[in-house]
ChimeraX commands (.cxc) that place a marker at each C-alpha (Angstrom):
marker #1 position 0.81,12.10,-10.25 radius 0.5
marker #1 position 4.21,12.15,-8.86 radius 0.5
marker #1 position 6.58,9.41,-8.88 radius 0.5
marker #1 position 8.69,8.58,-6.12 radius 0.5
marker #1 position 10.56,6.00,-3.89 radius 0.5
marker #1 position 9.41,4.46,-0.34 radius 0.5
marker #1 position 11.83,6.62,1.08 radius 0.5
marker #1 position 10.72,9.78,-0.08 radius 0.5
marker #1 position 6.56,8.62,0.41 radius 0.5
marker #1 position 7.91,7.40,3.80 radius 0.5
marker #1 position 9.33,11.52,4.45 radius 0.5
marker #1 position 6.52,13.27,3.52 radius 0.5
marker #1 position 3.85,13.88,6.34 radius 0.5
marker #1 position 0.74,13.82,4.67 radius 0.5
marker #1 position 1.22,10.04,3.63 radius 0.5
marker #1 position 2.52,8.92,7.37 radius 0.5
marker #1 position 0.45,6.64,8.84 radius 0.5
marker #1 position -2.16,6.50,5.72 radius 0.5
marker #1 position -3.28,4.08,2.92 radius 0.5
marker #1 position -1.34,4.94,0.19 radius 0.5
marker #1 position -2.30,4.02,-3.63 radius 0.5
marker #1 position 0.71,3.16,-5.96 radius 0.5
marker #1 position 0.10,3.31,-9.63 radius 0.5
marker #1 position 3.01,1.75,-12.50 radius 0.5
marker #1 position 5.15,0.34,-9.55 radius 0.5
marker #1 position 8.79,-1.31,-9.55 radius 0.5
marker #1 position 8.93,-4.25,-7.14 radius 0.5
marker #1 position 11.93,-5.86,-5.43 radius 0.5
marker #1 position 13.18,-8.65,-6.95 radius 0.5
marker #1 position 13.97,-10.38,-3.35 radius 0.5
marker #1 position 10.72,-9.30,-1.33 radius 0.5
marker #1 position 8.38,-8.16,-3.97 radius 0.5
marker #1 position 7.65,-5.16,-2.32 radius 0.5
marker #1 position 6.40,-2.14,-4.08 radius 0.5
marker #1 position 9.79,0.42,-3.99 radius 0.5
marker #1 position 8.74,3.18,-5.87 radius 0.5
marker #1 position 5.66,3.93,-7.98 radius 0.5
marker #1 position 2.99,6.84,-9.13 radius 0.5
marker #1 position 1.13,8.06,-6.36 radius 0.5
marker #1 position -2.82,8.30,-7.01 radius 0.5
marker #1 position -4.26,8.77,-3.63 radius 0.5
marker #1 position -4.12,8.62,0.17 radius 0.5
marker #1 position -6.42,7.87,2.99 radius 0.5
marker #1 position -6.94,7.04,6.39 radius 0.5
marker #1 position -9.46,4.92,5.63 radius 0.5
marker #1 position -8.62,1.53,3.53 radius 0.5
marker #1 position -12.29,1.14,2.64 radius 0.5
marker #1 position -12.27,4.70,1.44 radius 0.5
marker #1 position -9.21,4.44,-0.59 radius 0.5
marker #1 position -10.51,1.24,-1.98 radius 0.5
marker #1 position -13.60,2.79,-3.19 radius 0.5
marker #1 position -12.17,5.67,-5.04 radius 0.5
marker #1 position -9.74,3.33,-6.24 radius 0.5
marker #1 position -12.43,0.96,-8.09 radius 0.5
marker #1 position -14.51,3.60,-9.49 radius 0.5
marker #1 position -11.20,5.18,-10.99 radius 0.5
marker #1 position -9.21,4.22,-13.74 radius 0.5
marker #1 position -6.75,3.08,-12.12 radius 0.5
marker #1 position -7.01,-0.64,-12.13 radius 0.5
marker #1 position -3.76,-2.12,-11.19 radius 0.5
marker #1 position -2.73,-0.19,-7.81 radius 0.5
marker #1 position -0.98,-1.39,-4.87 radius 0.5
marker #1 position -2.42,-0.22,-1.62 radius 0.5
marker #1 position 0.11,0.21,1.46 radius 0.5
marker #1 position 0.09,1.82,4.55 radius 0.5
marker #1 position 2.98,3.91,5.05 radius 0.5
marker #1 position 3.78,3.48,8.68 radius 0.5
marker #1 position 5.56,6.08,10.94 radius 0.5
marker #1 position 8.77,4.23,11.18 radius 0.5
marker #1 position 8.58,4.03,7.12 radius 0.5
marker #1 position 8.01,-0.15,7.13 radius 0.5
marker #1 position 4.76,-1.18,4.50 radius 0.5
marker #1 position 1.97,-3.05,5.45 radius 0.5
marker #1 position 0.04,-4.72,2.03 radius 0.5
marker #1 position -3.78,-4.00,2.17 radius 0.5
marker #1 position -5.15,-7.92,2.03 radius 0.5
marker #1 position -8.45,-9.88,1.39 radius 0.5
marker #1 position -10.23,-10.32,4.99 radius 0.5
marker #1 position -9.47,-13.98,5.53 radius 0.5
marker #1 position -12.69,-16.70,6.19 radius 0.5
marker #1 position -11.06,-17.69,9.61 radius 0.5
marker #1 position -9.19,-16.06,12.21 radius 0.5
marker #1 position -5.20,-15.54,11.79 radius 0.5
marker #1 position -2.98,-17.24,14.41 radius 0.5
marker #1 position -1.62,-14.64,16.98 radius 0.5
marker #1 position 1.47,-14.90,15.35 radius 0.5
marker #1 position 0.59,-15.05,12.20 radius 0.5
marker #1 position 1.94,-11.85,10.01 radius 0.5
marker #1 position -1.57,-10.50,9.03 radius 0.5
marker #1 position 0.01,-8.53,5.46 radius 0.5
marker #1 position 2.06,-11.69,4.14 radius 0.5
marker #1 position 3.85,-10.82,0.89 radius 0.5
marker #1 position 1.25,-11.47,-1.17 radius 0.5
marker #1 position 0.35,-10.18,-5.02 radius 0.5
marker #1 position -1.40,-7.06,-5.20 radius 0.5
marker link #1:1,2 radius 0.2
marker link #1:2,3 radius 0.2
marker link #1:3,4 radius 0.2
marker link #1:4,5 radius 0.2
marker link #1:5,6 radius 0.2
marker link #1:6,7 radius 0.2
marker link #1:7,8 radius 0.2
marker link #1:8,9 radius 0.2
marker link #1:9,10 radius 0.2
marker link #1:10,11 radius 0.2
marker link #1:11,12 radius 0.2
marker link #1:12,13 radius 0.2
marker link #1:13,14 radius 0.2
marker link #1:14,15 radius 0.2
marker link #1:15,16 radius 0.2
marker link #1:16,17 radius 0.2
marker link #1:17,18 radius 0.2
marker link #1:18,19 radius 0.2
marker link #1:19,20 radius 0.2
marker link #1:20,21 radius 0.2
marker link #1:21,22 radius 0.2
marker link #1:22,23 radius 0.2
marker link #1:23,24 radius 0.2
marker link #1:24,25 radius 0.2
marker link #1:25,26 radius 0.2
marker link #1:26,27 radius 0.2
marker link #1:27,28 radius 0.2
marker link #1:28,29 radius 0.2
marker link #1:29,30 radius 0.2
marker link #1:30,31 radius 0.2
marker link #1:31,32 radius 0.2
marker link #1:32,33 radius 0.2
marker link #1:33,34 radius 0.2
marker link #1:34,35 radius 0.2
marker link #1:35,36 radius 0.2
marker link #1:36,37 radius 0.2
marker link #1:37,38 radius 0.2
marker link #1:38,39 radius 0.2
marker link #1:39,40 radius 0.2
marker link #1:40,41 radius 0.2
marker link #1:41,42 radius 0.2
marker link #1:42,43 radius 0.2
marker link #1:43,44 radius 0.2
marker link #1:44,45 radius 0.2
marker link #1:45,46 radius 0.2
marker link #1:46,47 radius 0.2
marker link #1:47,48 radius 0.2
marker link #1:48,49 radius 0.2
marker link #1:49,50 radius 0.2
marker link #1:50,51 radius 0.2
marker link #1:51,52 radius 0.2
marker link #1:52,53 radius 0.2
marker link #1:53,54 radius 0.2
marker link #1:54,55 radius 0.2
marker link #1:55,56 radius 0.2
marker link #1:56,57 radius 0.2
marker link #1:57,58 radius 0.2
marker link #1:58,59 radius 0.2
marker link #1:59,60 radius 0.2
marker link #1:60,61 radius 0.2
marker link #1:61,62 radius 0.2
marker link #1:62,63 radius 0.2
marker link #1:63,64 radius 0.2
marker link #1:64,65 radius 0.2
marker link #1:65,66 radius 0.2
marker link #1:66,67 radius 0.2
marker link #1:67,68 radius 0.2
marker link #1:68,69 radius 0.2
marker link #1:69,70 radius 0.2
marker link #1:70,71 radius 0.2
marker link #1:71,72 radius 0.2
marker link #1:72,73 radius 0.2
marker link #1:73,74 radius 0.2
marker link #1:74,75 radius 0.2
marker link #1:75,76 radius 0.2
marker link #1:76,77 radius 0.2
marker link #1:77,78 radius 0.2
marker link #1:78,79 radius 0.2
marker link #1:79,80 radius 0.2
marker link #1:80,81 radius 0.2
marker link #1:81,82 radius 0.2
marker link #1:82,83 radius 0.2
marker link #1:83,84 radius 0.2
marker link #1:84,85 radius 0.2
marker link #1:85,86 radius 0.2
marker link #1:86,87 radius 0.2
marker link #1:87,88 radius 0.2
marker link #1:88,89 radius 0.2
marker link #1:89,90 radius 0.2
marker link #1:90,91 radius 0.2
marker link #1:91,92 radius 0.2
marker link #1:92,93 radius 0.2
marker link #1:93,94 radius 0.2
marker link #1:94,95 radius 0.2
view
């Protein structure tokens, strides 16, 4: 597993536009957004990466997708109802 910052996850092509899995991560104080952490795995598929996730032994991950532009999405719940159109559908939320 190699450590790193958003940054350098965020410059690296084969996590671009994937599901990332951060293990033993450091959270902003203001946002609490993961900023650095272990990576375990990587997918295009969040049900995939979930999967592997569970059945591994890693049990306290945080899943993001690593966009192009280098923003983070937080993998979420599905929600019982429909969001609002302008409703952020990753809301900073505990992992």
């Amino acid at each position: 597993m190699e450590r790193m910052n958003w940054d350098q996850i965020c410059e690296r092509d084969e996590f671009r536009g994937r599901w990332v899995a951060l293990d033993d991560c450091r959270y902003d104080e203001d946002s609490g957004r993961a900023v650095e952490g272990s990576v375990v795995d990587a997918d295009d598929d969040l049900v995939e990466l979930c999967s592997r996730i569970q059945q591994s032994d890693y049990t306290n991950c945080a899943i993001l997708f690593c966009a192009e532009d280098g923003s983070q999405q937080l993998a979420q719940r599905a929600r019982s109802s429909e969001p609002d159109e302008d409703e952020d559908p990753f809301p900073n939320t505990a992992h």
